[in-house]
C-alpha positions in Angstrom: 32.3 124.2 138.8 33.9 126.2 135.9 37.8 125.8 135.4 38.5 129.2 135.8 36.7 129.2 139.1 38.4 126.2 140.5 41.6 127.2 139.8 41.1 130.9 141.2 39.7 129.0 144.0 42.4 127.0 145.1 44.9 129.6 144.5 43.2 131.7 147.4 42.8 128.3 149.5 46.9 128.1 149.2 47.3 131.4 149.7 45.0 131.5 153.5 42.7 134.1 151.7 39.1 134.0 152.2 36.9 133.5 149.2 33.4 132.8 148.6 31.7 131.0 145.9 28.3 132.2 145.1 25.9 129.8 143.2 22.1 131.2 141.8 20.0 128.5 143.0 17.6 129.2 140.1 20.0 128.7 137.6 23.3 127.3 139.2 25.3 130.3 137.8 28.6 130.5 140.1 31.1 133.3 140.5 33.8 133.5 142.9 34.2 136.5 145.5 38.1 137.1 147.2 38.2 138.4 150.5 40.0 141.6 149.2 37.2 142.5 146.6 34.1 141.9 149.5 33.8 145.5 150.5 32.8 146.3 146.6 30.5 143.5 146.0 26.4 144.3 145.7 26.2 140.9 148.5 29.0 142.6 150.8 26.9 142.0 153.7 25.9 138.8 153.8 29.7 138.0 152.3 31.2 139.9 155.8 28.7 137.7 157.7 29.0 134.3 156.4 33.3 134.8 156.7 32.7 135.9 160.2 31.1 132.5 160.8 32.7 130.6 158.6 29.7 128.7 157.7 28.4 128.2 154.2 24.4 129.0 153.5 21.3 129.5 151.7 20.8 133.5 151.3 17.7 135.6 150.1 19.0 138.3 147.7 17.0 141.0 146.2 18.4 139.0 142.8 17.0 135.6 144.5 18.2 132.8 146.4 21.6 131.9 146.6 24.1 129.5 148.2 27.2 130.6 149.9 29.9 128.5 149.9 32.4 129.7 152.2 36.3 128.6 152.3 38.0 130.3 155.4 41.9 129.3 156.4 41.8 127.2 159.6 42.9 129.9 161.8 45.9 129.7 164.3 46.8 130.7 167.9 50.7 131.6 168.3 51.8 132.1 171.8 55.4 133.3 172.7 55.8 132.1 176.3 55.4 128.6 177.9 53.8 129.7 180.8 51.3 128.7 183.5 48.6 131.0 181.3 49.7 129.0 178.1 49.0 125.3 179.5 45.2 126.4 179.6 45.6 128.7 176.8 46.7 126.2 174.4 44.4 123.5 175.3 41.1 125.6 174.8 42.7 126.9 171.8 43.1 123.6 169.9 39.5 122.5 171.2 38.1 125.7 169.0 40.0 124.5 166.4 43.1 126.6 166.0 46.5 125.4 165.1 48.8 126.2 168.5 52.7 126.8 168.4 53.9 128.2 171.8 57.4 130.0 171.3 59.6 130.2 174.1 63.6 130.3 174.0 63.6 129.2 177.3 64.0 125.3 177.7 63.0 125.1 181.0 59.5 126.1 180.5 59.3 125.1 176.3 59.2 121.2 177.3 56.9 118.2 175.5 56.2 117.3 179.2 54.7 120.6 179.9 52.8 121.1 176.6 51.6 117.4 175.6 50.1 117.4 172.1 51.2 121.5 171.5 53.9 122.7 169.2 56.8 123.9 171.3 59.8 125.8 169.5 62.0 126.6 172.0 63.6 129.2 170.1 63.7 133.0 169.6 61.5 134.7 168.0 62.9 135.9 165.1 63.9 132.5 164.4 60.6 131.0 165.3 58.6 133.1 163.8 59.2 133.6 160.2 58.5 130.0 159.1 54.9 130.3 161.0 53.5 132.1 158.4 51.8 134.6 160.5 49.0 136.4 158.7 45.3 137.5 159.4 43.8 134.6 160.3 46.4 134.8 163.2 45.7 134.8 166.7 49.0 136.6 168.3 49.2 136.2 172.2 52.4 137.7 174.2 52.8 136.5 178.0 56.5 135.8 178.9 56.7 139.6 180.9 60.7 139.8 179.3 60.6 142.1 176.6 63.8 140.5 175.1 61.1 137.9 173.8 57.6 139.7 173.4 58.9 142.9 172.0 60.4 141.2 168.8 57.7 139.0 169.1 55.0 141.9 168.7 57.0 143.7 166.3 56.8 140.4 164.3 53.0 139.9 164.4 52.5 144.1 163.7 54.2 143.5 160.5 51.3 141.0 159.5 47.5 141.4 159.2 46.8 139.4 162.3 43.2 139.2 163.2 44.2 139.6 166.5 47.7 140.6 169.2 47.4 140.6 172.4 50.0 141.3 175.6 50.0 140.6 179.0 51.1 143.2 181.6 48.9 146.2 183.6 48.8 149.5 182.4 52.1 150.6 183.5 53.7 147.2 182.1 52.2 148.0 179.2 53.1 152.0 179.0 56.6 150.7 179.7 56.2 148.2 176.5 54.6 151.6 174.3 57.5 153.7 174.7 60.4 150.8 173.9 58.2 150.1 170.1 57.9 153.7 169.7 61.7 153.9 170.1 61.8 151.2 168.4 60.4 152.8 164.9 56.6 151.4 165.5 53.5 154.4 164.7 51.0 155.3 167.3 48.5 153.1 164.9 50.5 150.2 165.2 50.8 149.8 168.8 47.2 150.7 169.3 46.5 147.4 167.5 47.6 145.3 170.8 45.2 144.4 173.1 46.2 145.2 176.6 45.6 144.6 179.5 44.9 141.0 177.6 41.6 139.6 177.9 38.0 140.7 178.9 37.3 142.2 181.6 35.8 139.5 183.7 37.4 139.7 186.9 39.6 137.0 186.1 42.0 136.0 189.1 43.9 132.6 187.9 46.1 131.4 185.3 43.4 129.3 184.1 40.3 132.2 184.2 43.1 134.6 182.5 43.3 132.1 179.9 40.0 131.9 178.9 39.3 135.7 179.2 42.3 135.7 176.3 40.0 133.1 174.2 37.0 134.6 174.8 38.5 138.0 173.4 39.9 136.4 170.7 36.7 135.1 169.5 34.8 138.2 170.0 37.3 139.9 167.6 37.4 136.8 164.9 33.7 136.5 165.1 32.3 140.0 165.7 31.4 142.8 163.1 34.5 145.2 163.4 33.0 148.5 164.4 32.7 151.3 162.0 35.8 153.7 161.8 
């Protein structure tokens, strides 16, 4: 690999940016593709794909073979609230291979007993928050049901790109939650990004079948081709 493309590549690596490096099979020619300059390349298809997978690959082009070599940030799962939800939640979360802090000012619930082997901050969210780097390989879940703590929270996460946000509460919790961010200074477009009710729509009944309805729809989002504006 060329200099130039080794060091543009591990500045988007630092940076959590997706970036692809393209090699011609035939004559192991390489160029580097960043996430932000996907939608303009002659490949853009397979490029979308392969990041949706994150799975390097042998392609057929119209140009000829070619081997994509995919680097994609290891995504991560914040949750503010350490509730009954979360202690599935966080579990199935790490076993997908996401990087789980649960935020939750709230000592009582925010304890190393009840989260074994999770990052716990008990602390507020805009002190919690910030130094998590939230971006869009970010998987934003809100379930405390106090909107001292999820409100900031979501306010936080609509600020960044994340993949996806999610908040717990029916439709009149969540009307309720609508009207305090659009009093709050938040657009129409913002608040349309939160997904709620949170989860799919599989009849879920316990804390634990809640909690995977949540994964589930997070993984439809991070894997699935976005639908067409």
């Amino acid at each position: 690999m060329k200099l130039d493309i080794l060091s543009a590549l591990n500045a988007e690596r630092a940076a959590r940016r997706a970036v692809v490096v393209v090699t011609d099979v035939a004559n192991g020619e390489q160029r580097l593709v960043k996430a932000a300059d996907i939608a303009k390349d002659p490949l853009k298809e397979l490029l979308a794909k392969r990041i949706r997978m994150a799975k390097s690959g042998m392609e057929e082009t119209p140009q000829g073979r070619v081997f994509l070599t995919v680097h994609v940030p290891s995504p991560q799962l914040v949750i503010t609230g350490a509730v009954h939800i979360s202690q599935t939640l966080a579990p199935i979360g790490q076993l997908l291979g996401y990087d789980v802090t649960i935020v939750d000012p709230r000592t009582a619930f925010a304890s190393i007993e009840r989260f074994p082997d999770v990052k716990v901050i008990a602390e507020w969210p805009d002190v919690a928050l910030p130094p998590l780097n939230v971006d869009h390989y970010t998987a934003f879940v809100a379930l405390t049901h106090d909107p001292k703590i999820d409100d900031p929270a979501l306010k936080h996460a609509l600020a960044r790109d994340c993949f996806y946000i999610g908040a717990l509460g029916s439709k009149k919790t969540h009307a309720k939650r609508v009207t305090r961010l659009k009093e709050a200074g938040l657009s129409d477009a913002d608040i349309a990004r939160i997904h709620a009710p949170i989860g799919l729509d599989i009849g879920a009944v316990s804390p634990a079948e809640i909690a995977v309805s949540i994964m589930g729809e997070i993984t439809e989002r991070l894997r699935q081709k976005p639908e067409a504006a």
